[in-house]
C-alpha positions, 0 to 999 in steps of 0.5 A, a space after each residue: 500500500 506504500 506509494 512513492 511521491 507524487 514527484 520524485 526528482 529525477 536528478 537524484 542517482 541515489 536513495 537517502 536516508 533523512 532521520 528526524 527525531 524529537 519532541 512531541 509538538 516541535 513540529 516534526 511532522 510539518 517539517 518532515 512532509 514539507 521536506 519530503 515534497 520539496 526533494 522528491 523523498 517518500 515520508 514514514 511517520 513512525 508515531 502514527 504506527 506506533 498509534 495504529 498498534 495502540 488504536 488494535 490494541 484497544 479494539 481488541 480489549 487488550 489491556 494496554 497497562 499490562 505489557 505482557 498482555 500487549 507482549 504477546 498480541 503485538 505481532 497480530 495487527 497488519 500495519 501498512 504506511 502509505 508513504 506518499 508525502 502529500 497524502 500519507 496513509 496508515 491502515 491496520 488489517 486492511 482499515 484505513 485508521 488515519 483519524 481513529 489513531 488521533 482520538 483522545 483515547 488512542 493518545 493517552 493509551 500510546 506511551 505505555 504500549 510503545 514502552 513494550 520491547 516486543 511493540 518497539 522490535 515489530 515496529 522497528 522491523 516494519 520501519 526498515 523494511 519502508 525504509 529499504 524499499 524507499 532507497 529503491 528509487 529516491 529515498 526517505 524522510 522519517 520521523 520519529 524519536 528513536 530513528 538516528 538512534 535506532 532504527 537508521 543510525 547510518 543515515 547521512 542526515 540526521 536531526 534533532 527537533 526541538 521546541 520551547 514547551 510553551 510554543 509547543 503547547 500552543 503549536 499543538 493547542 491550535 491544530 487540536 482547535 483550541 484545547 486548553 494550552 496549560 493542559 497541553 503543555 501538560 501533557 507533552 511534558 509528560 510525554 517527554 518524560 516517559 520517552 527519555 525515561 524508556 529503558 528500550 530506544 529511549 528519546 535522544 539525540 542521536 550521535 551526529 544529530 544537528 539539534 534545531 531548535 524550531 521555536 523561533 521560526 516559521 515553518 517554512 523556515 525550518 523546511 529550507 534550513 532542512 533542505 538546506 542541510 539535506 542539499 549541502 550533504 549530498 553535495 559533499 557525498 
């Protein structure tokens, strides 16, 4: 079900390998698409997997508090991203669940069960696999929290996102249509704490990383320093 790019560059000879980790909220998805479509690349948004494995867990009753509960069913789901950067895609078990992942429900129960090793090794596996067909034609940009330190460490370009806790509240406050921006900041600072504090493929930097700090910028802003970046690697390759 994965598709390539809606327009690849054709000047591009060989694939390449984009690793984005960091927070949640420091505008990592926006960044990564934008990326994507402005050089041709396909684009893995691995928290939506991780999402889509918690959204079959609760469907299923499983106890998402109970790691060997969700242990010992993680291999069950059929997860397939679309990697089209224009219109990314996530089905489990042949169901499109694209808005079903983003529910207040899935998001309160995803940190305990991307915490279970078993849940992080099916994943993983799943995320090179996209990542080696992608290196077929032009390559990838994927984002995530443990890419350049787990799943790609061998990518050429790697990056580590970050943003004020604030500006990210707001940032997320608003695509969620106003909701309550203490609460926000609430949560993704709880978020962080869990990442950090996970003792399988923990939130860091990665070795070689270049930490951008995305609070003072616009968007596209951050979208050229990025392909700025990408460019400028390739040059020298």
């Amino acid at each position: 079900m994965s598709t390539k790019p809606s327009d690849p560059d054709p000047t591009r000879t060989t694939g390449i390998v984009v690793a984005v980790d960091g927070t949640s909220g420091s505008g990592k998805s926006s960044t990564c698409r934008g990326v994507a479509v402005r050089l041709g690349l396909r684009y893995l948004d691995t928290g939506a997997m991780y999402r889509a494995m918690t959204w079959w867990m609760l469907e299923q009753g499983v106890d998402v508090h109970d790691p060997a509960a969700v242990a010992a069913r993680s291999g069950e789901p059929v997860i397939d991203s679309g990697t089209d950067p224009a219109g990314p895609t996530i089905h489990v078990d042949g169901h499109d669940v694209g808005a079903a992942i983003r529910t207040e429900q899935v998001t309160g129960s995803v940190s305990p069960v991307s915490t279970v090793p078993e849940v992080r090794t099916r994943l993983v596996e799943l995320q090179r696999a996209e990542i080696a067909a992608a290196l077929e034609g032009a390559g990838i940009v994927v984002e995530g929290r443990d890419i350049g330190s787990v799943v790609a460490p061998e990518a050429p370009v790697k990056l580590y996102l970050t943003a004020d806790p604030a500006a990210r509240a707001r940032r997320r406050a608003a695509e969620e249509g106003g909701t309550d921006v203490a609460a926000v900041e609430k949560s993704l600072r709880g978020r962080d704490e869990i990442d950090s504090g996970r003792a399988v493929s923990p939130l860091t930097m990665a070795e070689g990383a270049v930490h951008l700090d995305t609070t003072p910028y616009t968007l596209e802003e951050v979208v050229d320093l990025v392909v700025g970046l990408v460019e400028a690697v390739e040059a020298h390759a």
